[in-house]
C-alpha positions in Angstrom: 57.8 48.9 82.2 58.7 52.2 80.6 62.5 53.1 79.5 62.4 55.2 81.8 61.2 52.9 84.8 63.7 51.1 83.5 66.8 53.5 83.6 65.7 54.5 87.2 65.9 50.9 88.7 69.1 49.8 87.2 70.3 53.4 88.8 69.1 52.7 91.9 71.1 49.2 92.1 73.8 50.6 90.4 74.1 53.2 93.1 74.3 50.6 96.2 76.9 49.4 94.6 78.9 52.2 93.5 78.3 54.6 96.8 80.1 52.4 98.9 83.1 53.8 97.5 82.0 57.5 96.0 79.5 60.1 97.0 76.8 60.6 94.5 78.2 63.9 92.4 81.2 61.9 91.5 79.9 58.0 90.1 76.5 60.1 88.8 79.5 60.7 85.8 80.2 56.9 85.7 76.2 56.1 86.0 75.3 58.9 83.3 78.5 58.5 80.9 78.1 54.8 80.9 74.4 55.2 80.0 75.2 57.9 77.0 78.1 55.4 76.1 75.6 52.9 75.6 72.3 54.4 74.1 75.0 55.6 71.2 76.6 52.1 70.7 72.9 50.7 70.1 72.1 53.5 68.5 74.7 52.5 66.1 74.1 48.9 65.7 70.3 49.6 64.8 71.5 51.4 62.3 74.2 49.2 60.9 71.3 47.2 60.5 68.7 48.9 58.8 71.8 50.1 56.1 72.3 46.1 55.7 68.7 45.8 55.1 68.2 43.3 57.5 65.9 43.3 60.3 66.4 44.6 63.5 66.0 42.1 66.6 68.1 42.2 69.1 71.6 43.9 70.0 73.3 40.6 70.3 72.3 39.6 66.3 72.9 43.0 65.6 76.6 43.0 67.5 77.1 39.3 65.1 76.2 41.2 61.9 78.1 44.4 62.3 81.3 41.8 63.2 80.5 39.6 59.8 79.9 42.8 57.5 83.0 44.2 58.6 85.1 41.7 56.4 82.8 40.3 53.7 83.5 42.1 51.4 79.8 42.1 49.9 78.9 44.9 52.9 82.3 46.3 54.2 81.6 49.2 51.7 78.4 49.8 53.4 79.9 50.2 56.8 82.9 52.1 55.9 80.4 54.7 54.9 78.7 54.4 58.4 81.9 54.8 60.0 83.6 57.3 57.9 81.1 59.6 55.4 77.5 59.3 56.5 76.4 63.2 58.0 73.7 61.5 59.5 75.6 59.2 62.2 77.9 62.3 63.6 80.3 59.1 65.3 81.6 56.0 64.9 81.8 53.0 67.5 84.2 49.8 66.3 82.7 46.8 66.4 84.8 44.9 69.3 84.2 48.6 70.9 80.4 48.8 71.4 78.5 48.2 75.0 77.3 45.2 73.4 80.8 43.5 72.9 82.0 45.2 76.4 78.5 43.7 78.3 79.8 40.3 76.9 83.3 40.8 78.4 82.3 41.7 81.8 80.2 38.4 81.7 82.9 36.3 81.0 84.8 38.4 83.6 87.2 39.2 81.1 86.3 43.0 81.0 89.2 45.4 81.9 89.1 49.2 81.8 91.6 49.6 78.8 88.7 48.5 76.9 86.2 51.2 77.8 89.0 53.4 77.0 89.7 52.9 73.7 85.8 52.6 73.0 85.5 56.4 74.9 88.1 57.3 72.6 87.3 56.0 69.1 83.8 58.1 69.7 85.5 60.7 70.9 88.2 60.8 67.5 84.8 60.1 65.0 84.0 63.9 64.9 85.7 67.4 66.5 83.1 68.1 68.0 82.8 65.2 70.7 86.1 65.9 71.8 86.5 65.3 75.2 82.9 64.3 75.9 83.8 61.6 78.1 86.7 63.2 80.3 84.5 63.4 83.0 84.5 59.7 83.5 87.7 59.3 85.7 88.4 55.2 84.8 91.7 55.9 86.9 90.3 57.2 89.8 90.8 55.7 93.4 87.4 56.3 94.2 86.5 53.3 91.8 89.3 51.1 93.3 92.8 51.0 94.8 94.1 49.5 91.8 93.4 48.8 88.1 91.7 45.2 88.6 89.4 46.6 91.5 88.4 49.2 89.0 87.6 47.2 86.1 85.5 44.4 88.3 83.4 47.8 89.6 82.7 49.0 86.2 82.4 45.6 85.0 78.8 45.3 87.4 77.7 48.6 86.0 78.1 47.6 82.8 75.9 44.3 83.8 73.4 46.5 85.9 72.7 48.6 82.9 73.1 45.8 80.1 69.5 45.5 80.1 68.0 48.7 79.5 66.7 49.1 76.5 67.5 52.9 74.9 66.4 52.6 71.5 62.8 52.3 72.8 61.8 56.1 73.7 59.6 58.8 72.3 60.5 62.1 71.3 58.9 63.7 74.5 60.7 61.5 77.0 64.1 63.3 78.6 66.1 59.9 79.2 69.1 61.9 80.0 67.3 64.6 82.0 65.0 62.4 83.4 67.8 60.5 84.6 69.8 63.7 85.9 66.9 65.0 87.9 66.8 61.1 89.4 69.9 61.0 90.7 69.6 65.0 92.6 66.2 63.8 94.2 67.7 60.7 95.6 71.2 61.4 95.8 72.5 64.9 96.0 71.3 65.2 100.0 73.8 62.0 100.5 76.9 64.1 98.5 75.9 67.3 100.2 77.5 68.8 97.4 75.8 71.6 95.2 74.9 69.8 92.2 71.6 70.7 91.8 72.7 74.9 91.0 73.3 72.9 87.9 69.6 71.4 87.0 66.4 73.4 87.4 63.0 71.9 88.0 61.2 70.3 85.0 58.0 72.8 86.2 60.4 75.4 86.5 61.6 74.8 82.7 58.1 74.2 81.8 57.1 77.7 82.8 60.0 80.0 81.5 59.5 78.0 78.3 55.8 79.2 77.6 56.9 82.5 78.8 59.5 82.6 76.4 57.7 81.1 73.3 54.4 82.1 73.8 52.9 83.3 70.3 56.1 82.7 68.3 55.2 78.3 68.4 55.5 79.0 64.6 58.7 80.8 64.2 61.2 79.1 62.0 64.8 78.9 62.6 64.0 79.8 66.4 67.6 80.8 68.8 67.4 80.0 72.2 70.1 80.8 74.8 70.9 79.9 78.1 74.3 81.6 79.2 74.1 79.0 82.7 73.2 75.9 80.7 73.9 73.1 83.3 72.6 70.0 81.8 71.2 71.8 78.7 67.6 70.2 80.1 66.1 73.8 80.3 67.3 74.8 76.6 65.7 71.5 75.4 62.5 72.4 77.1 62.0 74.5 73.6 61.3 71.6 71.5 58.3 70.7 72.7 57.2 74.3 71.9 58.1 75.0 68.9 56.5 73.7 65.4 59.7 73.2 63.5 61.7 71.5 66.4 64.3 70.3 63.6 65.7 74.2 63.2 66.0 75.1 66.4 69.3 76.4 66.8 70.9 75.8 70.6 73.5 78.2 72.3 74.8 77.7 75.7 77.8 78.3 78.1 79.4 76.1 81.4 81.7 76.7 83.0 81.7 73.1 84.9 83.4 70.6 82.6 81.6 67.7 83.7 78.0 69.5 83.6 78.7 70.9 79.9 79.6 67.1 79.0 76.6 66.2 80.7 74.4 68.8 78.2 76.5 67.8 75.1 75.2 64.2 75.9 71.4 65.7 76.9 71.6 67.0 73.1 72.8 63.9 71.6 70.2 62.1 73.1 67.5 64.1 72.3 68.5 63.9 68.6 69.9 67.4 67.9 72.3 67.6 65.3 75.7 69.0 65.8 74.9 71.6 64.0 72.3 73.1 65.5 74.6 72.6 68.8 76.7 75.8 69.8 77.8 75.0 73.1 80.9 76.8 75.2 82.7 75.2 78.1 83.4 78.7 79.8 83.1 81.7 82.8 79.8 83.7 81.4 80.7 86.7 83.0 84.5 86.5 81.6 85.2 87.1 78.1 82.2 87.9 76.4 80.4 84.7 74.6 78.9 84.2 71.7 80.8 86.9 69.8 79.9 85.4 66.2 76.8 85.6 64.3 74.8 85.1 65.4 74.8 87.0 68.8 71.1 87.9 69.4 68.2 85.4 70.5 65.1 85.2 69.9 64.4 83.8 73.4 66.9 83.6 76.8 66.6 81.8 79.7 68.9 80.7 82.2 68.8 80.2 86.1 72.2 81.1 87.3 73.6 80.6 90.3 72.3 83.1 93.3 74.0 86.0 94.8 77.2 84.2 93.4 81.1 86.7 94.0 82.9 87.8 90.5 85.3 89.9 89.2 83.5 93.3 88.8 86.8 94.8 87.9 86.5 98.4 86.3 86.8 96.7 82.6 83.5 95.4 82.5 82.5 98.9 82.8 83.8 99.4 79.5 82.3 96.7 77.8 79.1 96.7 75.9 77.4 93.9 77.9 77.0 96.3 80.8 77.1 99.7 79.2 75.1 102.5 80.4 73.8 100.4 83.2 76.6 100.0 85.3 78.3 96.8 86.8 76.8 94.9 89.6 78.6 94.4 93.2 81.7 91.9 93.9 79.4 90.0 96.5 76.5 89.4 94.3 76.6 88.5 90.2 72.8 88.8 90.0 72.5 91.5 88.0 75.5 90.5 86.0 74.1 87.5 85.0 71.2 89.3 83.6 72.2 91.8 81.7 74.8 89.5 80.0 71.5 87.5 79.0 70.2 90.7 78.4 72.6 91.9 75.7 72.5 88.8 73.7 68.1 89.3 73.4 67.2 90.0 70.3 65.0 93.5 69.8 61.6 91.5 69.7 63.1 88.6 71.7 61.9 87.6 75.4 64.1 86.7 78.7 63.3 84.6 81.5 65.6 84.6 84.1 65.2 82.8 88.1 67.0 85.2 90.7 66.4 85.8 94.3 64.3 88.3 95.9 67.0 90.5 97.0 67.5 92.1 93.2 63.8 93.4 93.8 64.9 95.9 96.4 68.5 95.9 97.1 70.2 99.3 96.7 73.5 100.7 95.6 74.6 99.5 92.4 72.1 97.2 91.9 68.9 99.7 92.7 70.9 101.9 89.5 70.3 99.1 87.3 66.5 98.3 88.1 66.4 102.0 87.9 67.4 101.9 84.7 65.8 98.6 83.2 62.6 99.9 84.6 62.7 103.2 82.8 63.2 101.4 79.8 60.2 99.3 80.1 62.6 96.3 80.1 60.9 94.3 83.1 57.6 93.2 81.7 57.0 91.0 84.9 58.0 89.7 88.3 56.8 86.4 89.2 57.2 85.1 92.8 57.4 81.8 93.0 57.2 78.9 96.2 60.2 78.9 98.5 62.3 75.3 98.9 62.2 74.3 95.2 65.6 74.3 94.1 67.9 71.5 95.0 70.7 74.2 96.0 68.6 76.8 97.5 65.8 77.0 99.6 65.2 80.6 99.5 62.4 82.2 97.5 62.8 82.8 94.5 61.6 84.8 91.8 60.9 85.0 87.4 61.8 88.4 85.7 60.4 88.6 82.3 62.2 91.0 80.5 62.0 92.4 77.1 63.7 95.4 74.7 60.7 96.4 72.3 58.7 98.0 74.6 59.0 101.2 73.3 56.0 103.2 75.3 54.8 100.4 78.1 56.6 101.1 81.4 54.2 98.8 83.4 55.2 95.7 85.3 52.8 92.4 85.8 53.5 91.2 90.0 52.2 88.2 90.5 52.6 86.5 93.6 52.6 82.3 93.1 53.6 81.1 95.9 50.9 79.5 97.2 51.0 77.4 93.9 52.8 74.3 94.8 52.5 70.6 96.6 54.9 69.2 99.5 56.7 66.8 97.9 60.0 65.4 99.3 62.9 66.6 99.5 61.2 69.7 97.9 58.2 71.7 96.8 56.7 71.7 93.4 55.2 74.1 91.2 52.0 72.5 90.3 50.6 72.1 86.9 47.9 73.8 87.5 49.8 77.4 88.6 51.3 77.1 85.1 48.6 77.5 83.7 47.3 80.1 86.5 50.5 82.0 86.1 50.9 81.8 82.0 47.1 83.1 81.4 47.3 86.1 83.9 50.5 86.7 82.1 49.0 87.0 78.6 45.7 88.7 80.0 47.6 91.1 81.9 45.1 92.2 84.6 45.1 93.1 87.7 43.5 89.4 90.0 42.9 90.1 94.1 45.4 89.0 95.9 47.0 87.4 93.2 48.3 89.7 90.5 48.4 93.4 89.5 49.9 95.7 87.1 51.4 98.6 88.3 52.5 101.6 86.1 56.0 103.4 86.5 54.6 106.6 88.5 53.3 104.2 91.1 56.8 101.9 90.9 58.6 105.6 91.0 56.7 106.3 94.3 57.5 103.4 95.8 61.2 104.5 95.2 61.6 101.6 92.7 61.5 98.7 95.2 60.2 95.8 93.3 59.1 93.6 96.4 56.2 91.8 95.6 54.2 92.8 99.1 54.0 96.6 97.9 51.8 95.7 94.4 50.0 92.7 95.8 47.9 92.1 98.7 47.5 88.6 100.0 47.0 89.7 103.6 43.7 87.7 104.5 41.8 89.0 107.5 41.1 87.2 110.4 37.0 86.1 110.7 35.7 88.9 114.0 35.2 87.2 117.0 31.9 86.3 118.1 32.3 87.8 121.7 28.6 86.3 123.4 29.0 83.0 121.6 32.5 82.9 123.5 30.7 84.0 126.6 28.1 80.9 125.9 30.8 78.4 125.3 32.9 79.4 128.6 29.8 79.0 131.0 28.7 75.4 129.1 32.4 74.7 129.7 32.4 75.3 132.8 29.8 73.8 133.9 30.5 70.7 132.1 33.9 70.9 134.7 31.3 71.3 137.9 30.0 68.3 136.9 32.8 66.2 136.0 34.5 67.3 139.7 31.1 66.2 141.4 31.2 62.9 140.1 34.4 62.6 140.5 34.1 63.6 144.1 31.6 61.2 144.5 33.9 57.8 143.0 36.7 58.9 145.9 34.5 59.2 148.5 34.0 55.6 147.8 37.3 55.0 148.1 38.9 52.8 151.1 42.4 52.4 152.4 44.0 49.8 154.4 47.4 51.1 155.6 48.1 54.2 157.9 50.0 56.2 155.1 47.5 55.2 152.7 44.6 56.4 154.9 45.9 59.5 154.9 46.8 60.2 151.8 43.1 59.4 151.0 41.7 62.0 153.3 44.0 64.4 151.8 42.6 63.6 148.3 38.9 63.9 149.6 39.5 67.7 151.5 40.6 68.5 148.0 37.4 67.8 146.6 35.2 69.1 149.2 
């Protein structure tokens, strides 16, 4: 069974036990912070190991040895370093602190939460940088328990649920975190009803922005990518995978939920990216302008934000250079807000992907000023419509703007219309692998395909008054086959003489027919006049 088999059946029972008390967008924080608490504790005893030269078997021998090199003094020196001066290990975990020596507790039924507290906190204190990474996970919270001992037996059976995964055991391409995250929205978020899935967007989703955001650059060194609506970071780690020097990618992102920007601090962590190349912001992105150091410009920008969402809009944005010279979008709607934010922070040659709905294709007012504008700049390159019902908050269609600055003399845009390009899954639709590719090659080739794609200059985008809506640049409209009137005639008549038929015989059965009482007798004659 895989790791991540694994993960996703001690979530499951995990879950029965844990939703009796709590819907699932408050203990997915417990499952996903206990999980993160424990890949980094055996993270950290494998390599206590490997630094003692010793070899590495299992957590429990590991857990002995950390405990025993911790006062000999033959190899205390050796784990002070761990603890205190090695860049590579970023944090610390004591050794009556790790998920090994907690798991152990909660066997004996000695656990209590004080424990996990101090163990939160001790990786919390080992760098800066992972402050507050765990303040999502409420260990006081009634939801858990109406008092301390109820809470701590709780937590004590998660701890045993997930005592046997084994974390250590993963590739690079494998997403425990995310894989885990997008888990618990399929299974659980219908039973929260909350909204947690504005903060997660489809791996095929991801997938797709990613090649159109990387496409011919797989060799760029020191690549930037930016996603100014991060959510669980699982679309700005989507890069990796595309990039031939993953280890100098540089990350930048901004949340402005505090337990989904903990969530993406851990998604990083686990995936292995240093903290250096992590440049993450717990924030509003259409407040106070973010990143504001060097660097400010990406190479790529992606980001699904949430739709049609109400901000500010106050007359000082007008002022600022985010929206400069394009004007500010409405109070009701943050659409274009959100883009041109993402916008400002491209780099010249860069390249933007961003998921909106449909209504920034045609609305008017403010909005139909700044597609004015964007399109007589040449900054759309493409408008991608893709299935309806694929988001977990949304079930709207949706669609992909490509948008780019260094189109100096190209004012086209690229329609193409994929909505057709999915399977019925439950709860949702998904954008098969297959209209990837469909979508990514008529992207590069940039040719007009019948009802299916087409490029459409600005004088024809100018004549249709700048309305982007898909339906005016591509024709999917399939006519009906023509009726074949004489075959119709043909089939009525053999139908209905087949019925001629049918009524004779049947006729003939309740002539048969025989009755015995006076009522009965009667009804019976009335049944044969009918079929006379």
């Amino acid at each position: 069974m895989s790791t991540s088999d694994e993960l996703y059946k001690a979530l499951w029972a995990s879950a029965d036990e844990m939703r009796k008390s709590m819907t699932a967008d408050k203990y997915q924080n417990y499952l996903l912070g206990l999980i993160f608490y424990k890949y980094l504790s055996d993270k950290y005893l494998q390599k206590v190991v490997i630094n003692l030269s010793e070899p590495f078997t299992t957590l429990e021998a590991a857990q002995k040895l950390y405990e025993e090199a911790v006062v000999d003094p033959d190899t205390k020196e050796i784990v002070d370093y761990l603890q205190h001066d090695d860049p590579d290990t970023m944090y610390a975990v004591a050794p009556d602190l790790t998920y090994t020596a907690l798991l152990a507790k909660a066997n004996r039924r000695d656990f209590h939460l004080d424990d996990l507290r101090r163990a939160f906190k001790n990786i919390e204190q080992s760098d800066e940088r992972l402050h507050g990474l765990f303040s999502s996970v409420n260990l006081s919270s009634d939801d858990l328990g109406s008092d301390e001992t109820k809470r701590s037996a709780l937590i004590g059976k998660l701890l045993m649920s997930l005592g046997t995964l084994n974390l250590l055991d993963k590739h690079d391409d494998i997403d425990v975190l995310g894989n885990a995250y997008e888990y618990l929205i399929k299974n659980f978020a219908s039973e929260s009803g909350t909204k947690a899935g504005e903060f997660y967007t489809p791996q095929p989703v991801s997938d797709l922005m990613t090649r159109l955001t990387t496409y011919g650059r797989e060799d760029k060194k020191n690549f930037t990518i930016y996603d100014p609506t991060m959510g669980s970071a699982s679309l700005l780690l989507k890069v990796k995978k595309h990039n031939n020097h993953p280890g100098d990618i540089l990350y930048f992102g901004q949340e402005m939920n505090n337990a989904t920007y903990n969530l993406a601090r851990m998604n990083m962590m686990l995936h292995d990216v240093p903290l250096n190349s992590q440049h993450l912001s717990l924030g509003d992105t259409l407040g106070p302008d973010w990143p504001t150091q060097q660097p400010t410009n990406f190479d790529a920008v992606m980001m699904n934000p949430p739709y049609s969402a109400k901000w500010d809009a106050s007359d000082r944005y007008q002022q600022g250079p985010r929206f400069q010279g394009y004007g500010v979008a409405p109070k009701s709607k943050a659409d274009y807000a959100f883009l041109l934010h993402g916008f400002y922070h491209l780099k010249h040659d860069g390249r933007m992907a961003i998921v909106l709905p449909h209504g920034v294709l045609f609305r008017g007012g403010s909005e139909g000023k700044i597609r004015t504008k964007l399109l007589d700049e040449g900054a759309i390159d493409a408008v991608i419509g893709l299935p309806t019902n694929m988001f977990y908050n949304a079930s709207i269609p949706t669609v992909i703007l490509v948008l780019r600055k260094d189109r100096s003399t190209d004012r086209s845009v690229l329609f193409i219309d994929a909505s057709s390009e999915f399977t019925k899954e439950k709860p949702k639709n998904v954008l098969t692998q297959a209209g990837i590719e469909h979508i990514v090659e008529t992207w590069i080739n940039r040719k007009d395909v019948e009802k299916y794609a087409h490029v459409a200059e600005l004088d024809e985008i100018k004549e249709n008054d700048y309305n982007l809506n898909i339906p005016r640049y591509v024709d999917t409209f399939e006519e009906e086959a023509p009726v074949d009137v004489q075959a119709l005639v043909k089939e009525y008549h053999e139908v209905d003489s087949e019925i001629d038929e049918n009524t004779q015989e049947l006729a003939k059965l309740i002539g048969q027919l025989t009755a015995s009482d006076p009522q009965s007798k009667k009804d019976l004659a009335a049944m044969k006049e009918m079929f006379k």
